[in-house]
VMD Tcl script that draws the C-alpha trace (Angstrom):
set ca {
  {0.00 0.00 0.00}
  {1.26 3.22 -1.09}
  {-0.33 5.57 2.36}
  {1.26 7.73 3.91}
  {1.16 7.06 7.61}
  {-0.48 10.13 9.27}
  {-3.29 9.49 6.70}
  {-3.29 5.74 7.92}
  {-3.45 6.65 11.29}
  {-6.09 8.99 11.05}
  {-8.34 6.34 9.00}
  {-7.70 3.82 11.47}
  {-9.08 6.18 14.56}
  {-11.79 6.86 12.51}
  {-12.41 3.54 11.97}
  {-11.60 2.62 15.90}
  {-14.03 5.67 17.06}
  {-16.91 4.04 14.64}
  {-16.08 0.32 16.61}
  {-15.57 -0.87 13.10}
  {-12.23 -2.13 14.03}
  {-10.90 -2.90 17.82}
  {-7.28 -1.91 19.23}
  {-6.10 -4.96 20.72}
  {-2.46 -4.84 22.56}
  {0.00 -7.50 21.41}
  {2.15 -10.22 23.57}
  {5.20 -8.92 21.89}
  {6.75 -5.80 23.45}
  {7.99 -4.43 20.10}
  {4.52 -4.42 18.66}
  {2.47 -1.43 18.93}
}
mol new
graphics top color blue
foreach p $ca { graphics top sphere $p radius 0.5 }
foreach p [lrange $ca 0 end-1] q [lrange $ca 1 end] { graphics top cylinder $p $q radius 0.2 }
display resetview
């Protein structure tokens, strides 16, 4: 994909605020 990341990031709060999509945290520390 060819998105630059601020754009990403703002999509993907969007999505997150809409509860299309759900932040999860990761077992591996260098995962974010």
């Amino acid at each position: 994909m060819n998105i630059e990341p601020p754009t990403l990031t703002r999509t993907l709060c969007r999505m997150e605020s809409l509860d299309l999509i759900v932040r999860k945290e990761g077992s591996d520390k260098r995962e974010k």
